[in-house]
N, CA and C atoms as an extended XYZ file, in Angstrom:
438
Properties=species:S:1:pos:R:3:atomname:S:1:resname:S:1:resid:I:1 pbc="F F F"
N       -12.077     -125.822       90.218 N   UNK     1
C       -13.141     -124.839       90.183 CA  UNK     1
C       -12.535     -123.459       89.969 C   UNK     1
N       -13.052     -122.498       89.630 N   UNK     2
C       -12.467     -121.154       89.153 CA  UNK     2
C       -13.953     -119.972       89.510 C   UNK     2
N       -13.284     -119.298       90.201 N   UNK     3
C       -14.498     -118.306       90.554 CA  UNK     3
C       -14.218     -117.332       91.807 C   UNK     3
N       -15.365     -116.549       92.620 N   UNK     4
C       -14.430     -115.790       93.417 CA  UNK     4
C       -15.069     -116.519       94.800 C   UNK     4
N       -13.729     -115.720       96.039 N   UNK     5
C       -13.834     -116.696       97.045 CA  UNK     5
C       -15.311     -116.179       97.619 C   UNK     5
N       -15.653     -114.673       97.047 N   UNK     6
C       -17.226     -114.187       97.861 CA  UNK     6
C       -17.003     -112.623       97.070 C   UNK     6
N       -17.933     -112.546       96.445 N   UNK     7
C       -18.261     -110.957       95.910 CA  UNK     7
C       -20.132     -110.515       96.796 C   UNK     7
N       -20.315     -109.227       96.894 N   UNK     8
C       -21.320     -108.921       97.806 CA  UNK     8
C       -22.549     -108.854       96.184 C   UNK     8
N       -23.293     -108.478       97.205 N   UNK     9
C       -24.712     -108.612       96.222 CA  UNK     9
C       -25.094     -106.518       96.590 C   UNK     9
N       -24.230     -106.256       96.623 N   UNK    10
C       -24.558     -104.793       96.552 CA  UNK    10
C       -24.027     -103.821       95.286 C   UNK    10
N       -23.172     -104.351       94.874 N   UNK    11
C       -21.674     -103.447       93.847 CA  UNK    11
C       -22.755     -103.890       92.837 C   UNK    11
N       -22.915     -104.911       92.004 N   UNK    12
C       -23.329     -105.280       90.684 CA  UNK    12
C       -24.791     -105.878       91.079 C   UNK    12
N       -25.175     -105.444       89.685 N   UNK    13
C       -26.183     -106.059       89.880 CA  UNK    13
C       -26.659     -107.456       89.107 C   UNK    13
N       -27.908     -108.549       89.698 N   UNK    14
C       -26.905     -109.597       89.429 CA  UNK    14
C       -27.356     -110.164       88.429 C   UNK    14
N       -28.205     -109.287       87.458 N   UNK    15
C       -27.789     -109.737       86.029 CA  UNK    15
C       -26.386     -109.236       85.129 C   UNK    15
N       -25.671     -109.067       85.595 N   UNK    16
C       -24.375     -108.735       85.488 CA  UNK    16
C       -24.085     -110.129       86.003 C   UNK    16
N       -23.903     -110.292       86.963 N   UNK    17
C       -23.301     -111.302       87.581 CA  UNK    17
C       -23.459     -112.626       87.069 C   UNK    17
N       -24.832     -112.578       87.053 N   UNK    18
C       -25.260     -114.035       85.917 CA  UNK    18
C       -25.059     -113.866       84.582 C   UNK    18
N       -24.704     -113.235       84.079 N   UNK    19
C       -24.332     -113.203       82.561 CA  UNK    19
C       -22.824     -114.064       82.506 C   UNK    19
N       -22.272     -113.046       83.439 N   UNK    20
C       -20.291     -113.124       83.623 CA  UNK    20
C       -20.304     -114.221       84.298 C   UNK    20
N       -21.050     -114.671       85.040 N   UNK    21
C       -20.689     -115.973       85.356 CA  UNK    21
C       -20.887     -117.299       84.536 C   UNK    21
N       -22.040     -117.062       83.878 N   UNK    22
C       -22.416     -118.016       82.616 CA  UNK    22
C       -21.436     -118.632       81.888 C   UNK    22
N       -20.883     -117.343       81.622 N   UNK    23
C       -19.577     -116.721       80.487 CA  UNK    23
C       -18.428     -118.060       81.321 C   UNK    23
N       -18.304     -117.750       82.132 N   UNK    24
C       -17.060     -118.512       82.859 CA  UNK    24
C       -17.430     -119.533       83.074 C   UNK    24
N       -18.607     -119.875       83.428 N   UNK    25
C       -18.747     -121.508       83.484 CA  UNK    25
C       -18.594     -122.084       81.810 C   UNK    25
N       -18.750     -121.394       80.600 N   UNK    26
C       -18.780     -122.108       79.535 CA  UNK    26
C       -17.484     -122.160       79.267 C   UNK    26
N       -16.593     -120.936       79.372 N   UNK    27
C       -15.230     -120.993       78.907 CA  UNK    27
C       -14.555     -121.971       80.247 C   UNK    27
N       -14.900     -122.227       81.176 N   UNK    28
C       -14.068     -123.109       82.145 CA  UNK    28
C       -14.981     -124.720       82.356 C   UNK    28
N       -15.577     -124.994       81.016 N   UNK    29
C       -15.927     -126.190       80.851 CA  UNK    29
C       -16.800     -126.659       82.218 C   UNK    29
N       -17.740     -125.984       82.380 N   UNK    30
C       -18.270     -126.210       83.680 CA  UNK    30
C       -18.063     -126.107       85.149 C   UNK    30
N       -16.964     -125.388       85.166 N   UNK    31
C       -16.079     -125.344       86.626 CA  UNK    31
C       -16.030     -124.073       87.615 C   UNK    31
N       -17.164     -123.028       87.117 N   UNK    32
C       -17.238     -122.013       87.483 CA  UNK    32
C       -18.076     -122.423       89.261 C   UNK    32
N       -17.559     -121.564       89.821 N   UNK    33
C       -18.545     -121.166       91.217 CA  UNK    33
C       -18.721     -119.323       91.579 C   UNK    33
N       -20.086     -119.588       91.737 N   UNK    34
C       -20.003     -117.542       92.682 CA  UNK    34
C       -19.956     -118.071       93.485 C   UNK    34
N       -18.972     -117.572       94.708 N   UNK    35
C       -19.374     -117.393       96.153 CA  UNK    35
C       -19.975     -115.386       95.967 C   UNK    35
N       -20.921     -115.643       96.699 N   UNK    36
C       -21.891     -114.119       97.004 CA  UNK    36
C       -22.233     -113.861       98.547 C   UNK    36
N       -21.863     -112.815       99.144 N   UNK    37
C       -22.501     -112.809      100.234 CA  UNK    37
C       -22.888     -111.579      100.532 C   UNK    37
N       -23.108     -110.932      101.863 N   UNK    38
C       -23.910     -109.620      102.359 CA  UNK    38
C       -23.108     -108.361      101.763 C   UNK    38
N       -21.524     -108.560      101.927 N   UNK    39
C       -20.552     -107.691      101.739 CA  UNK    39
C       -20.125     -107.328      102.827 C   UNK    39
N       -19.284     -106.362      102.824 N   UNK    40
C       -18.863     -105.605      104.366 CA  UNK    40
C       -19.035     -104.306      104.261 C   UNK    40
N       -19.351     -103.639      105.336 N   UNK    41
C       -19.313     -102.394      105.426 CA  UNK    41
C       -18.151     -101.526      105.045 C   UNK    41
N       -17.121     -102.330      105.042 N   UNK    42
C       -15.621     -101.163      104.596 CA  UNK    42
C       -15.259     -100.801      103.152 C   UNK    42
N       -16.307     -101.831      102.713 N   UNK    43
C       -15.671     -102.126      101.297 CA  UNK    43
C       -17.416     -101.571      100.395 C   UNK    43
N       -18.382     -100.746      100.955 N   UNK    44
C       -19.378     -100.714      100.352 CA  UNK    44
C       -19.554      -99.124      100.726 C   UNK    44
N       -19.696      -98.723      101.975 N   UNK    45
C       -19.748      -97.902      102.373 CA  UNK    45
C       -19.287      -95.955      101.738 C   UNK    45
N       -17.662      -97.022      101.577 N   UNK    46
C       -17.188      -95.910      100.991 CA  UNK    46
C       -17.859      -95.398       99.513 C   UNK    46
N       -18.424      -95.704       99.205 N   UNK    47
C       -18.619      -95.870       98.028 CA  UNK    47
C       -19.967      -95.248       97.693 C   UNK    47
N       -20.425      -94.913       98.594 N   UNK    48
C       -21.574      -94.347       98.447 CA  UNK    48
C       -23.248      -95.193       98.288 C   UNK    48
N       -22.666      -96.268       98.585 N   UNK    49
C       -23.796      -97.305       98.389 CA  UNK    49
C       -24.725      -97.770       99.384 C   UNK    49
N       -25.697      -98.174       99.444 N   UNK    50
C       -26.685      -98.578      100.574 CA  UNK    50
C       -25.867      -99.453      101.336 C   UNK    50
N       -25.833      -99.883      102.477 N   UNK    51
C       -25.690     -101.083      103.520 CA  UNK    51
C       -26.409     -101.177      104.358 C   UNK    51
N       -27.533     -101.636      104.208 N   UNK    52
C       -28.867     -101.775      104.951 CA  UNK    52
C       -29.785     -102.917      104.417 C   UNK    52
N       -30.279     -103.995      105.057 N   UNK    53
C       -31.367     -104.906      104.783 CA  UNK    53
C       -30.095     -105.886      103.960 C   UNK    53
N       -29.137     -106.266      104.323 N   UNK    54
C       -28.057     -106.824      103.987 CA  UNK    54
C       -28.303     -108.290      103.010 C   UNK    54
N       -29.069     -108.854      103.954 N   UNK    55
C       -29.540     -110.071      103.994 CA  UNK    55
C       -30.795     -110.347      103.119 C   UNK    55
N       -31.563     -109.148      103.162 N   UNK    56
C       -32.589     -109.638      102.131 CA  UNK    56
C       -32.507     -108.935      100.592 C   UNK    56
N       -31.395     -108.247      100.476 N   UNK    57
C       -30.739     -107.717       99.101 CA  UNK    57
C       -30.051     -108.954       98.757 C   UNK    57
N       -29.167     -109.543       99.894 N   UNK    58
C       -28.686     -110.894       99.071 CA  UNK    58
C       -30.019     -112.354       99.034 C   UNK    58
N       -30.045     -112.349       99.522 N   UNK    59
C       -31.530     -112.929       99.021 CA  UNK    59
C       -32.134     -113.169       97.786 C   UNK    59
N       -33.015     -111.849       97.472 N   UNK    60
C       -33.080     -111.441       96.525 CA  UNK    60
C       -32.087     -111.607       95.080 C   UNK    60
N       -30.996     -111.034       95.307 N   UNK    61
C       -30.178     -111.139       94.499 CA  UNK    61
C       -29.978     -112.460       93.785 C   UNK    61
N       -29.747     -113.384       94.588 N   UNK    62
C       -29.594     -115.081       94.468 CA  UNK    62
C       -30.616     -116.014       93.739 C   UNK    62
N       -32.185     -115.088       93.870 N   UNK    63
C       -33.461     -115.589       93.376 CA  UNK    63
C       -33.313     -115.328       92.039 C   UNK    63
N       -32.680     -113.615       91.718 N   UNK    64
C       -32.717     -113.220       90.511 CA  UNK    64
C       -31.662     -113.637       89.447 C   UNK    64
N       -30.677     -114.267       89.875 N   UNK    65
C       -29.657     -115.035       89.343 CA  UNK    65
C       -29.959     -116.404       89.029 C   UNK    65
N       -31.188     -116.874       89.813 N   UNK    66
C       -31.495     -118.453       89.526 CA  UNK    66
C       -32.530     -118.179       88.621 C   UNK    66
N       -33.654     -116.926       88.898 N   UNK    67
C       -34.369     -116.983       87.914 CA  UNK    67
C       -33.689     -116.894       86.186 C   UNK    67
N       -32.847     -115.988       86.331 N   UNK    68
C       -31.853     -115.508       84.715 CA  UNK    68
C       -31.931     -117.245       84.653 C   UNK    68
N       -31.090     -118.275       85.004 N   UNK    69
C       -30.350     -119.404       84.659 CA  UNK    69
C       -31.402     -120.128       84.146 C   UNK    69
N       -32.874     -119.668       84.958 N   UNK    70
C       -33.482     -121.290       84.600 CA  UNK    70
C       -34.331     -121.260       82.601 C   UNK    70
N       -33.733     -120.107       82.637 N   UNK    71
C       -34.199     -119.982       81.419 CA  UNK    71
C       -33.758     -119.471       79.693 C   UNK    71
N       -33.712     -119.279       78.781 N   UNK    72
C       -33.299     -118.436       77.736 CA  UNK    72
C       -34.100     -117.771       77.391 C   UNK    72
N       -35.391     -117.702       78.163 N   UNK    73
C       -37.073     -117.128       77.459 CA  UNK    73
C       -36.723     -115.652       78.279 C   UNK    73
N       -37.524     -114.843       77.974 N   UNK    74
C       -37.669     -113.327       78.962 CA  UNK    74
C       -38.481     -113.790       80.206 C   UNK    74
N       -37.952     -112.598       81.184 N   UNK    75
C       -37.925     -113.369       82.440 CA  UNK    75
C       -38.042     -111.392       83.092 C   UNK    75
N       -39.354     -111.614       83.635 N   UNK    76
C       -39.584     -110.265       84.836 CA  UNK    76
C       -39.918     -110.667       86.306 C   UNK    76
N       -39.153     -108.958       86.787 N   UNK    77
C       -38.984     -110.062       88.240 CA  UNK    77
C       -39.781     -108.710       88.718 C   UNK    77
N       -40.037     -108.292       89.763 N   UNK    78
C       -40.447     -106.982       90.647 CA  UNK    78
C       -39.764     -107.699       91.861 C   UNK    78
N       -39.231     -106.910       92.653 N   UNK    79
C       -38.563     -107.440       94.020 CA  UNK    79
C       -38.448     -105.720       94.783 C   UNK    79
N       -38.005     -105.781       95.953 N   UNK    80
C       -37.813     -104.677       96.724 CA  UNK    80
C       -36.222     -104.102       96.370 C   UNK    80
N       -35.294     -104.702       95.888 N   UNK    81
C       -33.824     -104.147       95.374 CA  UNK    81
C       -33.935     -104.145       94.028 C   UNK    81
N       -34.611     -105.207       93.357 N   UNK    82
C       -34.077     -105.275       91.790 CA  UNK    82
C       -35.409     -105.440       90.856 C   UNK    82
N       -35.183     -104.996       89.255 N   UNK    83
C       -36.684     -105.241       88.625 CA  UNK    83
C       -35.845     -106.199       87.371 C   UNK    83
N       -36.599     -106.525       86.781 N   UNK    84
C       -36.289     -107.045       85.293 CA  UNK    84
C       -37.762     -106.993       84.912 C   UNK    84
N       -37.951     -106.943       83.747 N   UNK    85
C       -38.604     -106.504       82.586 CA  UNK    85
C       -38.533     -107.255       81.064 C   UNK    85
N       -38.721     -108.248       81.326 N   UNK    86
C       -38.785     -109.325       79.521 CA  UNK    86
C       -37.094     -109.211       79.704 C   UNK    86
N       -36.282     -109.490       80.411 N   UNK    87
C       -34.946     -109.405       80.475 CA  UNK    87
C       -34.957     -110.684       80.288 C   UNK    87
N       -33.531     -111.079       79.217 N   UNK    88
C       -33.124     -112.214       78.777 CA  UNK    88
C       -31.423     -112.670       78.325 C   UNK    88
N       -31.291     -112.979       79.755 N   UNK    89
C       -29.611     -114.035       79.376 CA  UNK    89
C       -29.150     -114.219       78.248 C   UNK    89
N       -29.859     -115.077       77.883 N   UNK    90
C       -29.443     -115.658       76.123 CA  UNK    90
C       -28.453     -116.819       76.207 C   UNK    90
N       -27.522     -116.894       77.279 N   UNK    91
C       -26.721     -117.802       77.393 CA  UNK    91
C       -27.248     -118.962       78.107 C   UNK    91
N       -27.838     -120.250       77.451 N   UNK    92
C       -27.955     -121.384       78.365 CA  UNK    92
C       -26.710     -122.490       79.152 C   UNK    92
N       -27.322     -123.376       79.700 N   UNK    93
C       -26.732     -123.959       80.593 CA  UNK    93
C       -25.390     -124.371       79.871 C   UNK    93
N       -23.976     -124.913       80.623 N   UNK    94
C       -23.129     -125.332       79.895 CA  UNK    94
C       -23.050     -126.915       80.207 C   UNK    94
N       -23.682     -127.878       78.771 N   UNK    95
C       -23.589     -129.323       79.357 CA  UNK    95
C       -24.759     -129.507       80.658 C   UNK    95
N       -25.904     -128.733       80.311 N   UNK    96
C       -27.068     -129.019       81.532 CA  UNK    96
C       -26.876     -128.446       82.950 C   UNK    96
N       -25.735     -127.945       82.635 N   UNK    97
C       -25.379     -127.139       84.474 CA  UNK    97
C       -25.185     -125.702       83.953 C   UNK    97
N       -25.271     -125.321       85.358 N   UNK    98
C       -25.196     -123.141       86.008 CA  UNK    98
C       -24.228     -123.593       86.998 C   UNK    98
N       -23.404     -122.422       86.978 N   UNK    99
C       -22.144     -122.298       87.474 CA  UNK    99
C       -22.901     -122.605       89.365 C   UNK    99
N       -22.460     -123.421       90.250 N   UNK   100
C       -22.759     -123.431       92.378 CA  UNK   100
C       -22.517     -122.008       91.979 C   UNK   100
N       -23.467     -122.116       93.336 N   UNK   101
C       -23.626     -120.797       94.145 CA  UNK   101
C       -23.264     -121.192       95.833 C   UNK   101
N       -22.383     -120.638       96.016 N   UNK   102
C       -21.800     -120.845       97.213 CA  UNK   102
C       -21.868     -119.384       98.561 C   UNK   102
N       -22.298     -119.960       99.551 N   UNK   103
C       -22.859     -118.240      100.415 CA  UNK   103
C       -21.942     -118.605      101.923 C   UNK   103
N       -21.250     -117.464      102.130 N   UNK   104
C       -21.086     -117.757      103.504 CA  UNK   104
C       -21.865     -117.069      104.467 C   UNK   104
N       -22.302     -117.383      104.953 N   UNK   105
C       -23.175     -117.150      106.399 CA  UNK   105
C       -22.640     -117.521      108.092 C   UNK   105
N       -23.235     -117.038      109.021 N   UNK   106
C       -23.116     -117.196      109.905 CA  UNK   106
C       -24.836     -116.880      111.367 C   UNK   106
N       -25.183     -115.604      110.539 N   UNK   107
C       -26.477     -115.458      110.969 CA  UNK   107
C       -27.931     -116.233      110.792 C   UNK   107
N       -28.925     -116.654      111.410 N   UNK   108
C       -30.138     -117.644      111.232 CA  UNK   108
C       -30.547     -117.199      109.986 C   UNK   108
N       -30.625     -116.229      109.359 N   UNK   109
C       -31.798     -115.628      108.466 CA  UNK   109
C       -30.785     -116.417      107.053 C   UNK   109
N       -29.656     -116.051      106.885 N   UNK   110
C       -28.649     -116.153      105.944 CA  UNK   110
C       -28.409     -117.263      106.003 C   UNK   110
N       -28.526     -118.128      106.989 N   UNK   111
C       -27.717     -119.675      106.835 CA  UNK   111
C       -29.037     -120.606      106.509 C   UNK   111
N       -30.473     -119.966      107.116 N   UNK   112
C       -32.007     -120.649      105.922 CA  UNK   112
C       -31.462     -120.296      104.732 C   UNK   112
N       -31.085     -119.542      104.183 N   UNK   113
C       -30.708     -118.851      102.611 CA  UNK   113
C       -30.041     -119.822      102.054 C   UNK   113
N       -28.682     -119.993      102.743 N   UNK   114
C       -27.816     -121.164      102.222 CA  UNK   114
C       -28.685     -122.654      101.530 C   UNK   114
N       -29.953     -122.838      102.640 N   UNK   115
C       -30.022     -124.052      102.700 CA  UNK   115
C       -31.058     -124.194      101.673 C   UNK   115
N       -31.785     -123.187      101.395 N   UNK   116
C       -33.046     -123.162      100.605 CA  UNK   116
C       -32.135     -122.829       99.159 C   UNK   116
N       -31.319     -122.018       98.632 N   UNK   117
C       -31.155     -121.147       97.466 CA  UNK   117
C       -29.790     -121.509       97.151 C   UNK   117
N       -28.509     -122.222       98.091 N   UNK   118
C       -27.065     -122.347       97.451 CA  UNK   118
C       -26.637     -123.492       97.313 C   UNK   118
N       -25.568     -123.716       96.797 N   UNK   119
C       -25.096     -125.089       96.459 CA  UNK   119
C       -24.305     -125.730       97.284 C   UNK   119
N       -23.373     -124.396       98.173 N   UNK   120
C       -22.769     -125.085       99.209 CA  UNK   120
C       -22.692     -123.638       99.992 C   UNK   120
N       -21.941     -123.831      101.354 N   UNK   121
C       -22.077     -123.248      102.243 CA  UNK   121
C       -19.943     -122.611      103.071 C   UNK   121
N       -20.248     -121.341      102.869 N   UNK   122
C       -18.601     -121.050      103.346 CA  UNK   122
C       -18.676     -120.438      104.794 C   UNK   122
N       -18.354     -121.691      105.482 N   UNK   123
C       -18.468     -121.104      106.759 CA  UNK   123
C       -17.420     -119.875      107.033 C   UNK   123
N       -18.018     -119.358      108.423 N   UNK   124
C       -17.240     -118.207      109.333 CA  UNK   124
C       -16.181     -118.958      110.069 C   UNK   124
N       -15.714     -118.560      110.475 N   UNK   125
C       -14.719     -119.089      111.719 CA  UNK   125
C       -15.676     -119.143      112.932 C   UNK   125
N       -15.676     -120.918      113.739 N   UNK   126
C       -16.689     -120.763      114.499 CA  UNK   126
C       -16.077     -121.882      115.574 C   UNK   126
N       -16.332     -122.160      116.654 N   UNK   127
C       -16.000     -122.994      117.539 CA  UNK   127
C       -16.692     -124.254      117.040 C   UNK   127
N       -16.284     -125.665      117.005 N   UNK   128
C       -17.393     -126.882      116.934 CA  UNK   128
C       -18.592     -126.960      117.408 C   UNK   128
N       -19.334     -126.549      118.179 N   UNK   129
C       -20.453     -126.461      118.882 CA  UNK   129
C       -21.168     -125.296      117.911 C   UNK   129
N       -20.646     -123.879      117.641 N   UNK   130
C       -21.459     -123.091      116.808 CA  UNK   130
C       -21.397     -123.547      114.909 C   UNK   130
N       -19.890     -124.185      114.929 N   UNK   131
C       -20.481     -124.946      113.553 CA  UNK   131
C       -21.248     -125.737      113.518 C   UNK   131
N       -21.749     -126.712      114.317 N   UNK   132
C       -22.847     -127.865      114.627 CA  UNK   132
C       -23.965     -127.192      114.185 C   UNK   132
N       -24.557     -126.122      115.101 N   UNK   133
C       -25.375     -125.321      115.058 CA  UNK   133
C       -25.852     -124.916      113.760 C   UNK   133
N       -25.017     -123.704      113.426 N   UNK   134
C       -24.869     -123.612      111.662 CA  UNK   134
C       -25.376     -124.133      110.795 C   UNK   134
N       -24.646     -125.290      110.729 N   UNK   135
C       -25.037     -126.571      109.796 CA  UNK   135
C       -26.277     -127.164      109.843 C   UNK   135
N       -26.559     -127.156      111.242 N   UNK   136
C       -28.053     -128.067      111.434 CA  UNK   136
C       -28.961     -126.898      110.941 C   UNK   136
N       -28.724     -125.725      111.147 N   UNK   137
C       -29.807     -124.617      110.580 CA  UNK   137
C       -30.061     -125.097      109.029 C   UNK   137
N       -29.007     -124.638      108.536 N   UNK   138
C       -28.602     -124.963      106.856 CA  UNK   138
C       -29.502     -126.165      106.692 C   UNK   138
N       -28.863     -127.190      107.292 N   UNK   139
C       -29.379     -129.102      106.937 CA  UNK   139
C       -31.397     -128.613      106.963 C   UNK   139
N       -31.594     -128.046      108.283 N   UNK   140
C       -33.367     -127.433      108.416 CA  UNK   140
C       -33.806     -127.555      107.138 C   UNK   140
N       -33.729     -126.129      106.908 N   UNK   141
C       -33.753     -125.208      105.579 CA  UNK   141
C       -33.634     -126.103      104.221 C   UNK   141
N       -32.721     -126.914      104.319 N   UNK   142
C       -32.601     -127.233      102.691 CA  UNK   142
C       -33.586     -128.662      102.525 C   UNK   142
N       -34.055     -129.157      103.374 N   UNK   143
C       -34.998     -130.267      104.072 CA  UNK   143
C       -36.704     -129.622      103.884 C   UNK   143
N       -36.699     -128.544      104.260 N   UNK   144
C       -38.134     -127.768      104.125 CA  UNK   144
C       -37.864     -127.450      102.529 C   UNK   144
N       -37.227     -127.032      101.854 N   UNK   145
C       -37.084     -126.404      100.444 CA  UNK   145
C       -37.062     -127.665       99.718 C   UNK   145
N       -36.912     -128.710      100.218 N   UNK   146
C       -37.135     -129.823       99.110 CA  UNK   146
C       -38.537     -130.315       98.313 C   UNK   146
């Protein structure tokens, strides 16, 4: 697989992201993954950028990246972080697949996210009992989204 271990959903926006990732799943013969998550405050902050509503910017973000994929047609979104407007990828699937989307989480709100919207899940560092936990949230979530 070839991709990053977690980029935030604040720096780019993620028709950027779904384009360049497209890009890499075709040139890496299908083997691409995003990991995406909230970001960190050290690495956003400085920068002059929002860090607030963490969780539902990545959210969001993840919807608007699946919406780009599921299509080559124009595609408008209205959301509370991001808009599109007859916006169009152009790049379809490589061989019937879009590059996993992989999220690490640790919080309830973010680990429903995982289970409803990603392909796999990068845990935190957690004791066995709070990975149990975790997981069974995730397992919830992707059980209701079916």
């Amino acid at each position: 697989m070839l991709g990053t271990g977690v980029t935030d959903a604040i720096r780019r926006h993620p028709a950027v992201v779904a384009q360049t990732f497209s890009t890499v799943h075709h040139m890496s013969h299908g083997r691409a993954r995003l990991g995406v998550g909230v970001g960190q405050a050290e690495n956003v902050v400085p920068y002059g950028l929002p860090y607030e509503r963490t969780a539902s910017r990545l959210i969001e973000f993840v919807e608007v990246v699946r919406l780009l994929w599921s299509t080559t047609d124009p595609v408008s979104f209205s959301g509370e972080f991001f808009e599109l407007n007859d916006a169009i990828l152009g790049l379809g699937p490589y061989a019937g697949t879009h590059p996993e989307i992989w999220i690490p989480a640790h919080r309830p709100r973010v680990l429903d996210a995982v289970g409803r919207l990603a392909d796999g899940w990068i845990p935190i560092i957690a004791d066995p009992g709070e990975y149990r936990r975790m997981l069974a949230t995730i397992r919830a979530a992707s059980e209701r989204a079916a």
